[in-house]
C-alpha positions in Angstrom: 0.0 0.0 0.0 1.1 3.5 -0.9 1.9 5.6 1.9 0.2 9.0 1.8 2.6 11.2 1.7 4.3 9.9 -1.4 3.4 11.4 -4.4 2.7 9.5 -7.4 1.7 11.2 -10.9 0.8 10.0 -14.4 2.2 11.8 -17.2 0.3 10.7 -20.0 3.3 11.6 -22.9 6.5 10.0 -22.7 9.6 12.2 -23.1 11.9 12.2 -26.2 15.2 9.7 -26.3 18.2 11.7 -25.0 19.9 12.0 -29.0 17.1 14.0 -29.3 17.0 16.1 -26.1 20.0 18.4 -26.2 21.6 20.0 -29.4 25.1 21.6 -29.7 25.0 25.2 -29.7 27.1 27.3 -32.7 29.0 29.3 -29.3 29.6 25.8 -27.5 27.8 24.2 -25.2 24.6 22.1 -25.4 21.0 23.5 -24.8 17.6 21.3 -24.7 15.9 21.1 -28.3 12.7 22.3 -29.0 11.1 18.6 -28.8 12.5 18.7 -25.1 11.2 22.3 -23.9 7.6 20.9 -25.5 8.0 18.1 -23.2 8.8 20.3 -20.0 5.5 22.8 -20.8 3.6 19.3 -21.6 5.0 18.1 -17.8 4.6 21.4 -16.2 0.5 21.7 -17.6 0.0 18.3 -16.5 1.2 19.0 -13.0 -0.6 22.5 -12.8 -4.0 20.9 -14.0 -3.8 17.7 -12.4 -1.3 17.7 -9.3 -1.0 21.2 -7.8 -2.9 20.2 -4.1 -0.5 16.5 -4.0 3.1 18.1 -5.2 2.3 21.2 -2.7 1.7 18.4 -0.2 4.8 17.0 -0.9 7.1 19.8 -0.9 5.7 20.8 2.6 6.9 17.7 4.4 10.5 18.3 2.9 13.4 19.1 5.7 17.0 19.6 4.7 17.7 16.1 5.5 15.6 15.1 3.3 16.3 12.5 0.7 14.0 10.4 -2.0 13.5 7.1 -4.4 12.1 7.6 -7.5 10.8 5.1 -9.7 9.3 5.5 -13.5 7.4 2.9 -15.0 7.3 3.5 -18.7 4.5 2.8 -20.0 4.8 1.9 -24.2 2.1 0.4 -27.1 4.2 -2.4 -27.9 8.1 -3.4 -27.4 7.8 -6.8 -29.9 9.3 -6.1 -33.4 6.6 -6.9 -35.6 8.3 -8.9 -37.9 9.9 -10.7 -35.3 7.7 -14.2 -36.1 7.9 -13.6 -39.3 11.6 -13.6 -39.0 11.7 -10.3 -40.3 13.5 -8.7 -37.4 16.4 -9.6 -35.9 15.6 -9.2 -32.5 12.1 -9.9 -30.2 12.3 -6.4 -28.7 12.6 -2.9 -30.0 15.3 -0.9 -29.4 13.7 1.5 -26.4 16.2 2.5 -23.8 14.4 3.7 -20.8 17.2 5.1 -19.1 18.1 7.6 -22.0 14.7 9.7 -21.1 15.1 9.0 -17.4 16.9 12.6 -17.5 14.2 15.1 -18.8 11.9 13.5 -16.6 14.0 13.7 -13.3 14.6 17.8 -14.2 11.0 18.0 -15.1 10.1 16.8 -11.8 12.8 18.8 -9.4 11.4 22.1 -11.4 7.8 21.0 -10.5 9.1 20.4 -7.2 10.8 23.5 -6.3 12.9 22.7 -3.5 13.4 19.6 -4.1 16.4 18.9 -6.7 17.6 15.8 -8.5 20.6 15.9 -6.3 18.2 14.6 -3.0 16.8 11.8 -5.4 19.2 8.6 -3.9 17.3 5.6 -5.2 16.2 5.6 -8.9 14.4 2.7 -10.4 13.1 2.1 -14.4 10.9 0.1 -15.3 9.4 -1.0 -18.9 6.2 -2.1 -20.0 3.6 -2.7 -23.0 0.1 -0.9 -22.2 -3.1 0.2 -23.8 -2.1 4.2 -22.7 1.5 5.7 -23.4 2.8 7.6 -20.7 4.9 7.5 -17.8 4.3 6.9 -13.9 6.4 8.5 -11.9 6.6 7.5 -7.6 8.8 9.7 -5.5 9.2 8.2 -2.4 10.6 9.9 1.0 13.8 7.4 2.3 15.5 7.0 5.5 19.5 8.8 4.5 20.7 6.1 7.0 19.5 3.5 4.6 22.6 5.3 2.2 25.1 5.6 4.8 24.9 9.0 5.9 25.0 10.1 9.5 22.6 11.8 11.5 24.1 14.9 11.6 22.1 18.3 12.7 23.0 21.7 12.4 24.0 23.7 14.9 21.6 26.1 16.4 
């Protein structure tokens, strides 16, 4: 059972591959593409409209020792090759690499967050799966730091 101060979302659009998140700027340096930036106003709507009253729940029981798992189930139409019975295709399973878009979505998320950056996130898990909907569900999860070796240490008053 889901405890109730965790906060799970649905995001009903899944975020581009990284090759197509970040392109080379002619000064140097890399910026998001226009494909990524879509996805972030997509992600920020979907939070606005949808999450506002859970994420502002969330963010109040963060303290500065705060630290979170976060695990996204992505959620796809099909991962079987078509022509894999056929013999068509040279492998059962398509070519998607959740972890390549696990990026987008973890700044997507610390932005929707506020105080709560990707640096606090400790735990990550990805997970892959064929579903009637695309999209991707996202679980943050509050975690004990001992449970990642650091000390109980509190600042001094």
């Amino acid at each position: 059972m889901q405890d109730p101060t965790d906060l799970s979302l649905w995001i009903p659009a899944l975020p581009p591959s990284e090759n197509r998140v970040r392109v080379h700027r002619r000064q140097g340096g890399q910026v998001y593409s226009k494909e990524a930036r879509d996805y972030q106003t997509v992600f920020a709507e979907i939070i606005r409209t949808n999450y506002l009253i859970d994420v502002a729940r969330f963010v109040a029981g963060h303290t500065d020792t705060s630290v979170y798992s976060v695990s996204m189930i992505f959620h796809f139409e099909t991962l079987v090759n078509a022509g894999w019975e056929s013999k068509k295709a040279k492998t059962r399973y398509k070519k998607m690499d959740v972890g390549n878009r696990r990026k987008l979505i973890e700044d997507c998320l610390s932005s929707a967050l506020g105080v709560i950056d990707d640096s606090l996130f400790f735990d990550l898990h990805l997970r892959k799966c064929m579903s009637n909907r695309t999209g991707v569900r996202i679980l943050v999860e509050r975690q004990n730091p001992a449970d990642y070796g650091v000390p109980d240490v509190r600042r001094g008053s």
